[in-house]
LORO-621516 format. One record per residue (C-alpha): x, y, z. Coordinates in steps of 0.1 Angstrom, whole numbers, padded with zeros to 4 digits, always signed. Layout:
BEGIN
XYZ...
END
This chain:
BEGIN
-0875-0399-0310-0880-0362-0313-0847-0339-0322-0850-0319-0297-0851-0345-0270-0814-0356-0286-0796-0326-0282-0816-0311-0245-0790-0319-0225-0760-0301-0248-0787-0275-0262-0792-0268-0222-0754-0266-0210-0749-0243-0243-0780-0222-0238-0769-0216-0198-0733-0206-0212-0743-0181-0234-0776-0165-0215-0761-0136-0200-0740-0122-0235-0763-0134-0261-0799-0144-0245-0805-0117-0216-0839-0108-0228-0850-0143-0220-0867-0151-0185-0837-0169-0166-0855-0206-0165-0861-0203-0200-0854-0235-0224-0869-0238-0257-0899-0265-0263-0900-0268-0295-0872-0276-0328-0887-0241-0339-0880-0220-0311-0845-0239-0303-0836-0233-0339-0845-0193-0328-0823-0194-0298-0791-0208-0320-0797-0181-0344-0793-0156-0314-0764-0171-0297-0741-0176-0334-0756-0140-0341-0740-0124-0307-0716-0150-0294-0686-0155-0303-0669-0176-0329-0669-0207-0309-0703-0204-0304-0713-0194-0338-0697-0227-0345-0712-0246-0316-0746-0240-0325-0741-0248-0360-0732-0283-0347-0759-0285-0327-0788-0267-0357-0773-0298-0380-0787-0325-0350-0817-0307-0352-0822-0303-0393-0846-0332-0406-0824-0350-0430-0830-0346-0468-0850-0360-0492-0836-0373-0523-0870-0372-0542-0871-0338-0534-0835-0332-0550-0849-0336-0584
END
């Protein structure tokens, strides 16, 4: 299952929260399609929220990270 599809619903309710103080640049029905542009809008809301939701969406960037790889560690 895609990332993105995990968090929707909480990425949604957070991203409704914050639209008028952090995202009012953004058309009103606008929800990110993609990890890459999601990632974008959690930059922008821990940017120019407040601490809660600076630590909110780095709750919510974690779901969305692809997990490590431990040949790549080396």
């Amino acid at each position: 299952m895609d990332s993105l599809a995990t968090v929707e619903p909480e990425l949604r309710d957070f991203i409704d929260e914050y639209r008028a103080a952090c995202l009012w640049y953004l058309r009103e029905d606008y929800y990110p399609q993609s990890v890459e542009s999601a990632l974008r809008i959690l930059n922008a809301i821990a940017r120019y929220g407040d601490l809660a939701a600076f630590q909110r969406a780095g709750r919510i960037r974690a779901c969305l990270s692809p997990p490590s790889s431990d040949e790549s560690a080396a």
